[in-house]
OpenMM code with the backbone's topology and positions (N, CA, C; nanometers):
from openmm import Vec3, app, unit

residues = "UNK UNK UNK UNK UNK UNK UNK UNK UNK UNK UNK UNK UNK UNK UNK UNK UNK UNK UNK UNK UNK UNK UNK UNK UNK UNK UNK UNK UNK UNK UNK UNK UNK UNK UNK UNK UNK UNK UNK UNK UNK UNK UNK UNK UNK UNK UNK UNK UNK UNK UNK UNK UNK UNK UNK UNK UNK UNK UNK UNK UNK UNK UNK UNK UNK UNK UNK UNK UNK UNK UNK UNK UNK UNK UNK UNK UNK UNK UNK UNK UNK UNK UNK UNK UNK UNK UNK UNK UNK UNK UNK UNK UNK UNK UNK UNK UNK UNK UNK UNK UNK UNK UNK UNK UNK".split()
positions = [
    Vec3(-2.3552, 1.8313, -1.5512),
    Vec3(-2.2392, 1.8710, -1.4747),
    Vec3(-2.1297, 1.7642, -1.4835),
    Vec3(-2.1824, 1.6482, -1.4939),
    Vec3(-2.1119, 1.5297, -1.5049),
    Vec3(-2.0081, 1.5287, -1.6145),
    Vec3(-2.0786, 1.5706, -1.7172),
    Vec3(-2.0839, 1.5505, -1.8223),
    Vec3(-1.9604, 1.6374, -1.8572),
    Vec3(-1.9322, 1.7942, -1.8314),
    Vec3(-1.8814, 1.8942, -1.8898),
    Vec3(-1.7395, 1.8670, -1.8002),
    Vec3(-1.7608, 1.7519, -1.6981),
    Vec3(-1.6108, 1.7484, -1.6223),
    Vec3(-1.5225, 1.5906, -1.6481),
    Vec3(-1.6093, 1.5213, -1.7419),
    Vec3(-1.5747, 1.4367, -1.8204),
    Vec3(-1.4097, 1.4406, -1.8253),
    Vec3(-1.3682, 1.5333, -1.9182),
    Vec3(-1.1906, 1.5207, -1.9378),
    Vec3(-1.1421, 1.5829, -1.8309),
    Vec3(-1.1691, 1.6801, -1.8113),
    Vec3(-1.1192, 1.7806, -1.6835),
    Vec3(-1.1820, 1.8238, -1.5881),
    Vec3(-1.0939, 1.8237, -1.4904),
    Vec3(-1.2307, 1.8701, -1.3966),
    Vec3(-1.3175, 1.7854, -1.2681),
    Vec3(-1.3582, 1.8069, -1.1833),
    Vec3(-1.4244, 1.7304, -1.0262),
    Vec3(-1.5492, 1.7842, -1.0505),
    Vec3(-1.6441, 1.7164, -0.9251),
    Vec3(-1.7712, 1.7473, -0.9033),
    Vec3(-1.7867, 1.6792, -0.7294),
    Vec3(-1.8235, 1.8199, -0.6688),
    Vec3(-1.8220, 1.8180, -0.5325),
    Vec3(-1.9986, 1.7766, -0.5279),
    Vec3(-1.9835, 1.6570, -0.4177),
    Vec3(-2.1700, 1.6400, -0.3714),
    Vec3(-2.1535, 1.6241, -0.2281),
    Vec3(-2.2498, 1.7003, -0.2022),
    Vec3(-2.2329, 1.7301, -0.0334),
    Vec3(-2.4014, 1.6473, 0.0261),
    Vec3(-2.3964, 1.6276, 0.1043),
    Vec3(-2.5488, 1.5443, 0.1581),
    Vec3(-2.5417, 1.6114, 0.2577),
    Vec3(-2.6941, 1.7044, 0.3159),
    Vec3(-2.6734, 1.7404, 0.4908),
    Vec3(-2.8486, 1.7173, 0.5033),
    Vec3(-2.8820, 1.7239, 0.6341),
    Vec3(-3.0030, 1.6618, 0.6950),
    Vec3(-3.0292, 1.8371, 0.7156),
    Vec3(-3.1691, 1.8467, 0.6963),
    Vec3(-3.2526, 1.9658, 0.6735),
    Vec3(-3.3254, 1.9882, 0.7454),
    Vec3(-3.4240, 2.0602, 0.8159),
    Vec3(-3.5822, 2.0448, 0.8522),
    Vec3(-3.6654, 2.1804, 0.7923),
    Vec3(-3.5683, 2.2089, 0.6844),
    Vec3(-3.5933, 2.3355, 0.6045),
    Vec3(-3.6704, 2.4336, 0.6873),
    Vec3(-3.6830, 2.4455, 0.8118),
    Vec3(-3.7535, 2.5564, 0.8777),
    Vec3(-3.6612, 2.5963, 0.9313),
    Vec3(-3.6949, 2.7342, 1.0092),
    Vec3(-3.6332, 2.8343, 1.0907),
    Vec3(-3.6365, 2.7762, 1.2096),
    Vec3(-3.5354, 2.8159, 1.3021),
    Vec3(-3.5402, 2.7727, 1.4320),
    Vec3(-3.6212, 2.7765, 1.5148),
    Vec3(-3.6914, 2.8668, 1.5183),
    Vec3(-3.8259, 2.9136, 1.5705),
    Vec3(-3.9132, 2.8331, 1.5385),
    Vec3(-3.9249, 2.8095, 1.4308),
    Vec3(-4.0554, 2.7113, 1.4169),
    Vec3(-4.0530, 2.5542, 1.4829),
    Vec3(-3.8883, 2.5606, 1.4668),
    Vec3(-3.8864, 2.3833, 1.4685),
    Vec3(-3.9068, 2.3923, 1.6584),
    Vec3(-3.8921, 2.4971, 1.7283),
    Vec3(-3.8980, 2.4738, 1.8840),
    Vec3(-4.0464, 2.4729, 1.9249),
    Vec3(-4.1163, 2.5758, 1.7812),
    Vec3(-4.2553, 2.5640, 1.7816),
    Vec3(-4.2900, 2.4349, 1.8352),
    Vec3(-4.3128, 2.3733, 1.7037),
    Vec3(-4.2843, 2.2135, 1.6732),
    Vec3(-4.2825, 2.1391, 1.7908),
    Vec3(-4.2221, 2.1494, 1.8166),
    Vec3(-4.0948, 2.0815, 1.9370),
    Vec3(-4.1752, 2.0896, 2.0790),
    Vec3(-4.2755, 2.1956, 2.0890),
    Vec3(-4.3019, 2.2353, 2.2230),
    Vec3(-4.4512, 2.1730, 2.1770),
    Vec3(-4.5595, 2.1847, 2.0594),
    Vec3(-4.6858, 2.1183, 2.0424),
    Vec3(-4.6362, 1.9899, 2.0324),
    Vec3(-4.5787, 1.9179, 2.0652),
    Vec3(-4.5383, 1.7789, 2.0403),
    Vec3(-4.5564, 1.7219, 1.8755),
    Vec3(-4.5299, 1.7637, 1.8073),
    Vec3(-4.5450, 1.7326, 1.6451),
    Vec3(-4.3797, 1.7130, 1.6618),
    Vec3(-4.3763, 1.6007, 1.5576),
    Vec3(-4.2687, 1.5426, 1.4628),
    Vec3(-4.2343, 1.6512, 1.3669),
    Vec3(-4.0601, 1.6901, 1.3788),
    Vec3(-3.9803, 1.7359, 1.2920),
    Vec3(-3.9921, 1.6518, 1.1237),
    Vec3(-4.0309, 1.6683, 1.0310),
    Vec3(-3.9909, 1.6088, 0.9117),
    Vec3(-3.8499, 1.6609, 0.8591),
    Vec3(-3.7384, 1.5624, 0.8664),
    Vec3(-3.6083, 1.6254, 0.8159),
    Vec3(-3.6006, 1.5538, 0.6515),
    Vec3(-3.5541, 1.6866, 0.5886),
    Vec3(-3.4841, 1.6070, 0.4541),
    Vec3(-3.3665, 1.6193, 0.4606),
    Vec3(-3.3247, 1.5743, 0.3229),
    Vec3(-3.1998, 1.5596, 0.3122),
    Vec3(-3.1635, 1.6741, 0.1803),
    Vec3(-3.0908, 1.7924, 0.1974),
    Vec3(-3.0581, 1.8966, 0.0631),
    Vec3(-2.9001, 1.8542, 0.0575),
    Vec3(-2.9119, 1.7940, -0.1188),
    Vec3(-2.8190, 1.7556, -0.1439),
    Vec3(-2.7279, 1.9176, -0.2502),
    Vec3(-2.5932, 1.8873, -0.2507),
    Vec3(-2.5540, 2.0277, -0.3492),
    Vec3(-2.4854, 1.9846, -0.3895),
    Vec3(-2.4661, 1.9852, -0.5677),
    Vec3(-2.3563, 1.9646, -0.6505),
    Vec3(-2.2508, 2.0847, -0.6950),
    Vec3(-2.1155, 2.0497, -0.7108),
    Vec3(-2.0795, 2.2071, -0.8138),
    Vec3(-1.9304, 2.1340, -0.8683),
    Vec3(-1.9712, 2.1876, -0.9342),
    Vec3(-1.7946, 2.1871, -1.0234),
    Vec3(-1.7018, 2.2871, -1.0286),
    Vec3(-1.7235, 2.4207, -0.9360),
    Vec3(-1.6428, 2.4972, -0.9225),
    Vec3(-1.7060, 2.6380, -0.9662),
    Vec3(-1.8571, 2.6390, -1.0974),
    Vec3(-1.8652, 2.7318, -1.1921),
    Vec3(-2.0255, 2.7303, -1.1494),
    Vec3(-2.0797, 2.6029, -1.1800),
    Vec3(-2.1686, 2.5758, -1.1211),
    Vec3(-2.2412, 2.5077, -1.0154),
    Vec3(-2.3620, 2.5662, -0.9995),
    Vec3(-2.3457, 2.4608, -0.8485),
    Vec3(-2.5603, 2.4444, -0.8500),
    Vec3(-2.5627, 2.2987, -0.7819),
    Vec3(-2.7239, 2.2565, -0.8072),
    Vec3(-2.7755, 2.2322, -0.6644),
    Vec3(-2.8848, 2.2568, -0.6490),
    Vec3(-2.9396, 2.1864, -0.5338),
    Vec3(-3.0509, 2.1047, -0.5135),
    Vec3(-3.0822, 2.0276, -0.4500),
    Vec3(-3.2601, 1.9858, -0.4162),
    Vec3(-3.2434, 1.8895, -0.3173),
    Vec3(-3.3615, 1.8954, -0.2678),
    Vec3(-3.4144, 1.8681, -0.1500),
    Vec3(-3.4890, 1.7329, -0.1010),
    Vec3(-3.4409, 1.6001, -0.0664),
    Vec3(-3.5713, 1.5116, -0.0760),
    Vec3(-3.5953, 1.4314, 0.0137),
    Vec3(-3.6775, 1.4323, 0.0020),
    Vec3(-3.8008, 1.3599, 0.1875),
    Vec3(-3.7439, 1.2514, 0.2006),
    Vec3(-3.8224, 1.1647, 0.2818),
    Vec3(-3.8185, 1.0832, 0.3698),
    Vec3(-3.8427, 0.9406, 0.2626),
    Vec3(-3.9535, 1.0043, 0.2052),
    Vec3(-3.9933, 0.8841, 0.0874),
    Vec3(-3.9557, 0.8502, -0.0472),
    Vec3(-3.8865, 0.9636, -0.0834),
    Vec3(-3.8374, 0.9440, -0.1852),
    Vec3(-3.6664, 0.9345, -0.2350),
    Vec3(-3.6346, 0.9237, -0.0509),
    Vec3(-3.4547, 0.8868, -0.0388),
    Vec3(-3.4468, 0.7210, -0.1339),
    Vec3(-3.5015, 0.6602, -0.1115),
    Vec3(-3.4726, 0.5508, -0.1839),
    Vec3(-3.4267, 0.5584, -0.3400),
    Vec3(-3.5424, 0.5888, -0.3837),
    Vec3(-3.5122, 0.6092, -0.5109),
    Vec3(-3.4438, 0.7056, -0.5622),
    Vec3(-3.4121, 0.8303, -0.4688),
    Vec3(-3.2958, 0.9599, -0.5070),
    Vec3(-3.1863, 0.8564, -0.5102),
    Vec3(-3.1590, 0.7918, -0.3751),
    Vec3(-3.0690, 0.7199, -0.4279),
    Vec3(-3.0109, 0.5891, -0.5343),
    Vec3(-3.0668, 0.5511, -0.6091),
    Vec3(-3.0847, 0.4429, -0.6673),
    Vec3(-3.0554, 0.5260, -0.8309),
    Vec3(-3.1050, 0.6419, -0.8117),
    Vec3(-3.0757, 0.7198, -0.9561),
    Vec3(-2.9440, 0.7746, -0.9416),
    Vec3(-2.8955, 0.8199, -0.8217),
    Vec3(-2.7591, 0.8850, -0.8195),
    Vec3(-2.6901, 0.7594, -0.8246),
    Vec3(-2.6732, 0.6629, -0.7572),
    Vec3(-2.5826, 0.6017, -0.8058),
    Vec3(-2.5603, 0.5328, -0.9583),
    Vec3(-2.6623, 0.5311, -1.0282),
    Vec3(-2.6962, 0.4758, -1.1683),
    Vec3(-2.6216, 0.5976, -1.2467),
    Vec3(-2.5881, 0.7179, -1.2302),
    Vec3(-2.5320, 0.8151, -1.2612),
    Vec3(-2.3965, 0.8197, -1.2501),
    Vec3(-2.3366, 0.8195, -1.0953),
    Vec3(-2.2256, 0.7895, -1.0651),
    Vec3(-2.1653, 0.6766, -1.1475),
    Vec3(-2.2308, 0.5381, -1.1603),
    Vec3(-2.1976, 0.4381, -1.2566),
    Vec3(-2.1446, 0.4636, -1.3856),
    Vec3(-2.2383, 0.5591, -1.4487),
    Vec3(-2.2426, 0.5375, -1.5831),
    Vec3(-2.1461, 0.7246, -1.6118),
    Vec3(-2.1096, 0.7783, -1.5249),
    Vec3(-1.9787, 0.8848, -1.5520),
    Vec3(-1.8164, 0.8830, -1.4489),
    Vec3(-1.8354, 0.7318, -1.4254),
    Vec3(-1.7119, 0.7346, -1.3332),
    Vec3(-1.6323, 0.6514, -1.3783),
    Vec3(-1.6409, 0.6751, -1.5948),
    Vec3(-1.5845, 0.6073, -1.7024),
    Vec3(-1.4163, 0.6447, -1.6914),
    Vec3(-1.4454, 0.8068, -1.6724),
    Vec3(-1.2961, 0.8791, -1.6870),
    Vec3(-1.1754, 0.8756, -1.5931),
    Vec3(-1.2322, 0.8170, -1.4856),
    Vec3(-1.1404, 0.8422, -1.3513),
    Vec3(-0.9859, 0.7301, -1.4281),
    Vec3(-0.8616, 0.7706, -1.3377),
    Vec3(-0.7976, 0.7467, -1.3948),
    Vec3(-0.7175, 0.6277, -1.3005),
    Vec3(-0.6566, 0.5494, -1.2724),
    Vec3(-0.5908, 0.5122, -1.1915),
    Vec3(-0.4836, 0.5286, -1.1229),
    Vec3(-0.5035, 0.5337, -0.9839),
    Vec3(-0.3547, 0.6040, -0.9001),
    Vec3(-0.1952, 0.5473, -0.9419),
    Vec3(-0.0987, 0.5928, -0.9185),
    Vec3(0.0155, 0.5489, -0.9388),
    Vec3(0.0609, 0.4987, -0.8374),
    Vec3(0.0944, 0.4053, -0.8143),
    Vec3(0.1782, 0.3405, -0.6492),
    Vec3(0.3044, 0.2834, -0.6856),
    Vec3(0.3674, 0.3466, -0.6020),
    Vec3(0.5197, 0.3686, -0.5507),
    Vec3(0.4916, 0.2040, -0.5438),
    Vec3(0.6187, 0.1071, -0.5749),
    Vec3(0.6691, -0.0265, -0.5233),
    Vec3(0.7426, 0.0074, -0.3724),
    Vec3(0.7042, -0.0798, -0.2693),
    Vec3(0.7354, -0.0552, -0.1520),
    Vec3(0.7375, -0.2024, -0.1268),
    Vec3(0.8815, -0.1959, -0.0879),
    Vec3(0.8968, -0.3567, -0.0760),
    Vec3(0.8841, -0.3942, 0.1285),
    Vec3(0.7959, -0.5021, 0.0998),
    Vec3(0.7079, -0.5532, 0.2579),
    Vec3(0.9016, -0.5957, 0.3241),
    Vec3(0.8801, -0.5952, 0.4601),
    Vec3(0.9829, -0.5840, 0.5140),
    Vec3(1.0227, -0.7479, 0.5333),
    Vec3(0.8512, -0.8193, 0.5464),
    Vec3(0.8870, -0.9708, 0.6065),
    Vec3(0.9337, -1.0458, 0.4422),
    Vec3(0.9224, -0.9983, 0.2975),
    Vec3(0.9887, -1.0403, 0.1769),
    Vec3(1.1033, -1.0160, 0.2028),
    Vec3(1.1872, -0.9214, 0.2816),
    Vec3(1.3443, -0.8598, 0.2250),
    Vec3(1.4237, -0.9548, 0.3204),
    Vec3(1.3528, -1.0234, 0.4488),
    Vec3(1.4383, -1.1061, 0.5002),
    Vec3(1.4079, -1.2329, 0.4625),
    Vec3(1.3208, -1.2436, 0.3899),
    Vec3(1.3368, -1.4341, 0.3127),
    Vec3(1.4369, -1.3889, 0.2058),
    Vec3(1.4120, -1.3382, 0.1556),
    Vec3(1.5748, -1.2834, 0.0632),
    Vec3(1.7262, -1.2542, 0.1150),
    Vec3(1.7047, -1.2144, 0.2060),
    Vec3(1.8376, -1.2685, 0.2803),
    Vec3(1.8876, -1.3654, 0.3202),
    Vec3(1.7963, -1.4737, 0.3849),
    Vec3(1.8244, -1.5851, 0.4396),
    Vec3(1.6904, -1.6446, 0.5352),
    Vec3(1.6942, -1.6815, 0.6492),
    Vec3(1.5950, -1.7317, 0.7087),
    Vec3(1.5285, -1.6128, 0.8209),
    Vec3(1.4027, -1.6099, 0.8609),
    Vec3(1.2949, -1.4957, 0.8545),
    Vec3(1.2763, -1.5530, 1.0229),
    Vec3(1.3363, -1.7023, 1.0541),
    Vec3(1.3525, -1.7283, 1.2184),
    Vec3(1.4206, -1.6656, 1.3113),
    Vec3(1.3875, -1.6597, 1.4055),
    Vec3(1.4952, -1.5853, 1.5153),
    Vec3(1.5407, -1.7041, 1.5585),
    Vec3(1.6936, -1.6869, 1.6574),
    Vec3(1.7577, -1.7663, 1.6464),
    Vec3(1.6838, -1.8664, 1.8330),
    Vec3(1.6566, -1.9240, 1.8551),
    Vec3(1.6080, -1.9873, 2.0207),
    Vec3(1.6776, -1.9526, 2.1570),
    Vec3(1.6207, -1.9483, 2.2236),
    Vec3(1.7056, -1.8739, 2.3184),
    Vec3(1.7007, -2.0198, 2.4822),
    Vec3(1.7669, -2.0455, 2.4918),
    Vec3(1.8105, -2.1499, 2.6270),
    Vec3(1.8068, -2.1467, 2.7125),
] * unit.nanometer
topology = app.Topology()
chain = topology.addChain("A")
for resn in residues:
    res = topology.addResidue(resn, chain)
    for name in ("N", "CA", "C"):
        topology.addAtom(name, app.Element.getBySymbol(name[0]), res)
């Protein structure tokens, strides 16, 4: 996906916290005193296509450690912003003269 948006083109990644069950179950849950296991379902898309998956508790580390090794190695193309020159206000009065106010008696 990365790959095909190279010259043109974005890639949306969304992260949300899961407990992949129905509501019902999780109050189940909730009422035998058992622990919710939440993941995390991550979703990619570029507009055409779009990916998903799902990952625990134990294996967030290393999901993350590969996505960013990814992000690294396709965030070759990005381009750099253009910024307007905006001249700081406390430069335009040393250019005039002195940047002191005058003492007051």
């Amino acid at each position: 996906m990365f790959e095909r948006s190279t010259e043109k083109g974005s890639v949306w990644v969304t992260l949300k916290r899961s407990s992949l069950k129905s509501k019902v179950q999780r109050n189940k849950l909730a009422t035998a005193g058992e622990s919710i296991e939440y993941r995390c379902l991550i979703r990619a898309t570029d507009g055409k296509k779009t990916i998903s998956t799902s990952v625990g508790q134990k294996d967030h580390q290393r999901f993350q450690a590969s996505y960013a090794t990814i992000l690294k190695a396709h965030m070759t193309a990005l381009k750099k912003r253009e910024r307007k020159d905006k001249k700081k206000p406390a430069e335009a009065d040393k250019r005039e003269g002195s940047s002191k106010r005058p003492k007051k008696s």
